[in-house]
DOROLUM-480489 format. One line per field, with one value per residue (C-alpha): residue in one letter; x, y, z. Coordinates in nm, 3 decimals. Example, Ala and Ser with C-alpha at 12.3 -4.5 7.8 and 13.67 -1.06 7.14 Angstrom:
2
residuo [a/s] .
u [1.230/1.367] .
v [-0.450/-0.106] .
w [0.780/0.714] .
END
This chain:
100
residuo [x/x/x/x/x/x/x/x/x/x/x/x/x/x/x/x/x/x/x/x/x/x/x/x/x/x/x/x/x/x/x/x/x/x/x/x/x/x/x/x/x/x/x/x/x/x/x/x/x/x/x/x/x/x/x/x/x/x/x/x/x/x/x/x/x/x/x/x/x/x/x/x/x/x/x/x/x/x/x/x/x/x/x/x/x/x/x/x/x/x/x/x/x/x/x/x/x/x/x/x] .
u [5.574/5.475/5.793/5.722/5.676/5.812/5.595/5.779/5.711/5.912/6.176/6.229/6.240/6.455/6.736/6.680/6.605/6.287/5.983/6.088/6.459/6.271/6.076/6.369/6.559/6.273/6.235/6.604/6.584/6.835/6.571/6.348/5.970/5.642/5.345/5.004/4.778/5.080/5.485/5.604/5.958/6.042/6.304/6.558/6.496/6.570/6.871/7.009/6.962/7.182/7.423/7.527/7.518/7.723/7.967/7.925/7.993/8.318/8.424/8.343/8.554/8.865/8.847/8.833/9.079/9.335/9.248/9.371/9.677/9.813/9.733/9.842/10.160/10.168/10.493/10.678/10.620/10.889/10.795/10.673/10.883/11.158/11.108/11.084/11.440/11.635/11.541/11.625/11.946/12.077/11.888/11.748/11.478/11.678/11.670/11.947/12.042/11.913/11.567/11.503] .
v [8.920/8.937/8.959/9.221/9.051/9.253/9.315/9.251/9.615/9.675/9.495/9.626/9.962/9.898/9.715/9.918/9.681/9.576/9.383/9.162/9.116/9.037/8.794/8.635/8.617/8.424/8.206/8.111/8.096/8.359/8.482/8.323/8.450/8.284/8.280/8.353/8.475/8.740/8.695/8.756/8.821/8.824/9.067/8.741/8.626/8.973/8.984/8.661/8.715/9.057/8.902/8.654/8.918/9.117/8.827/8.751/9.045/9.124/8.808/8.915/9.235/9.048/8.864/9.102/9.335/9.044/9.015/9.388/9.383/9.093/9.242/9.559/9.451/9.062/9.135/9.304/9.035/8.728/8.395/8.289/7.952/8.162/8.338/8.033/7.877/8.224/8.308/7.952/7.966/8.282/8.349/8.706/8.805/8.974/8.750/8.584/8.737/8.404/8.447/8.677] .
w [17.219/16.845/16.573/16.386/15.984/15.725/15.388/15.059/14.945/15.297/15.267/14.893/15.036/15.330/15.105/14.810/14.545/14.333/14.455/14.215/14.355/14.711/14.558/14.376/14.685/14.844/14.550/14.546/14.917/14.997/15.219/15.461/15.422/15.532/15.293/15.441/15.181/15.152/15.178/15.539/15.637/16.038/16.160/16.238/15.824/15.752/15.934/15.859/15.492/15.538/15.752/15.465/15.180/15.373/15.417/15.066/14.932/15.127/14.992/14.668/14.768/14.825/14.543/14.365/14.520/14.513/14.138/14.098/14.281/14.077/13.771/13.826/14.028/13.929/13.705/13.968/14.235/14.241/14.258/14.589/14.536/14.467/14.751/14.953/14.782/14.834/15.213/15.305/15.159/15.229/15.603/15.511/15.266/15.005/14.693/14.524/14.161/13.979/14.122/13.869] .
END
């Protein structure tokens, strides 16, 4: 059974992006395409390439995300060290008065 190939006018459609940006992707190799007088993209390229930017961009999420919540709450958290010291000394997880 045939794959079916993907055009890149196709695949700019289907991920909502530029020619261009498909064409970048290939020429970064991002994405897997075959050249035969035009570029080809199989279904499996397609996916993989997906597959990773979906990866990469939950990543990207957390990092970010993790970026926020420290700045907006970095001053109110104690110091992990701290934390560490205090919970080992005193059994619990209510900090000591000179932790902060």
């Amino acid at each position: 059974m045939i794959e079916h190939q993907h055009t890149v006018r196709s695949v700019a459609e289907k991920l909502q992006v530029t020619e261009r940006s498909v064409r970048e992707f290939i020429a970064k190799g991002d994405l897997g395409a075959t050249k035969v007088r035009h570029w080809r993209i199989s279904e499996a390229q397609l996916q993989q390439f997906l597959n990773r930017r979906s990866a990469q961009q939950k990543d990207e999420f957390g990092r970010l995300l993790s970026l926020f919540l420290y700045s907006a709450f970095g001053s109110l958290l104690p110091d992990l060290a701290c934390f560490r010291r205090c919970s080992m000394h005193s059994g619990n997880r209510i900090f000591a008065r000179s932790c902060f």
